[in-house]
N, C-alpha and C positions, 0 to 999 in steps of 0.2 A: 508069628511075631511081627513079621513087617503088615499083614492086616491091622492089627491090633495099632500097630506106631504110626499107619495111617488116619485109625478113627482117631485114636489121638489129636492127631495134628489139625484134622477137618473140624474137632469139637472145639479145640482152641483158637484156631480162626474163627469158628462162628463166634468166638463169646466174646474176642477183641476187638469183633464187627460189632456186634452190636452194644460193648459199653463206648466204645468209641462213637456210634452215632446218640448215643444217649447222653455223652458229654456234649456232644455239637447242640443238641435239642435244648440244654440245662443252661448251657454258657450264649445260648444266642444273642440275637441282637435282641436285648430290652426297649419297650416299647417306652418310648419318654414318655414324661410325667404332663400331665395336664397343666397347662401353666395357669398361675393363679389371675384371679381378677385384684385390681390395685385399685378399686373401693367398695362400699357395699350396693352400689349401682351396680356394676360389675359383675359382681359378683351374684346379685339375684337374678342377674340375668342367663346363666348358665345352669344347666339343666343341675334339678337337685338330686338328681341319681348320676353321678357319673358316669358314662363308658366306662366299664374296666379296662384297660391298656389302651384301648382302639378308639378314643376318642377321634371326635371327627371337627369338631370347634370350640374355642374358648375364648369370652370376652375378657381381654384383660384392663380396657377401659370403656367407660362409658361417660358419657356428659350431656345433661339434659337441659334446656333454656328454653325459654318461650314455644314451649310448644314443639320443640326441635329434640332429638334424639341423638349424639354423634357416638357411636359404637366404633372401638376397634377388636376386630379379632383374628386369634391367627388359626391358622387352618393346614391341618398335614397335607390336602390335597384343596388345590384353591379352584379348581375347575369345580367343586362342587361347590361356590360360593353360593348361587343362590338358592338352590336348596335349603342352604346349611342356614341363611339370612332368613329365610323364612321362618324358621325355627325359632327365629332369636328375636323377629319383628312380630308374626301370629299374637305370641299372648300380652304383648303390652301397646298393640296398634291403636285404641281406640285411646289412647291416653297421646297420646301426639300427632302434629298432622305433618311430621315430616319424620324419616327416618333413613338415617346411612349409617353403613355398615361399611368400615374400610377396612379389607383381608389384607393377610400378609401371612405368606409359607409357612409353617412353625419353625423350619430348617431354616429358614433366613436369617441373614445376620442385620441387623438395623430393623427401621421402623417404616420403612419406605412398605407404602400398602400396591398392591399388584391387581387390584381387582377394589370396586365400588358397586354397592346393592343401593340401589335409593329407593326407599318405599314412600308414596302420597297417597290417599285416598284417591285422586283424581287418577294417574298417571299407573296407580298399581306398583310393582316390583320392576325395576332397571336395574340391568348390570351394564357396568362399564367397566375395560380392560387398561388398564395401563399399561403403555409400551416404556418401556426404560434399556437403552441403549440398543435397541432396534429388537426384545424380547418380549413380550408378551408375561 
């Protein structure tokens, strides 16, 4: 009897063990939403396959003049700005001869960019970091 009301007991913990971590796994942190581009500039410029959850950048403006490109995008990890700026400058470089790219966290609140990719034909891909209240 007391065998028996221990396999009991060790089966019912296992099985509270594991719907409980299969709640934790169901109810996690959701991966935010891709944010949209706000024109059709923008918005071609963003890969036409999405990332599922795990997107990595999105333009959500763009403005094009004289041969100048001005991209804003924001980015869940902005250390990989120029990478990601590559991505976004590569297929439309031969249509302008100047291009930036100004990131900004997707977590962040405001529009303040934390990072600049300038691309020229001459000069190639530059990043620059902005410091804002002694951060990086």
């Amino acid at each position: 009897m007391t065998s028996r009301l221990f396999l009991t007991a060790v089966v019912t913990w296992a099985a509270g063990l594991s719907l409980f971590a299969a709640v934790l796994r169901w109810t996690g942190t959701p991966h935010t939403p891709r944010p949209p581009g706000a024109s059709a500039l923008a918005r071609s410029l963003n890969p036409v396959r999405p990332d599922e959850g795990a997107w990595r950048w999105s333009v959500t403006h763009a403005h094009a003049s004289q041969g100048a490109l001005v991209v804003q995008a924001v980015m869940p990890n902005p250390a990989d700005a120029l990478s990601n700026a590559r991505e976004i400058v590569d297929p439309v470089r031969s249509r302008y001869s100047e291009v930036l790219v100004y990131v900004r966290r997707s977590s962040a609140p405001g529009s303040q960019a934390s990072r600049r990719v300038q691309w020229t034909p001459a000069s190639g891909y530059v990043e620059t970091i902005f410091a804002f209240a002694g951060k990086p």
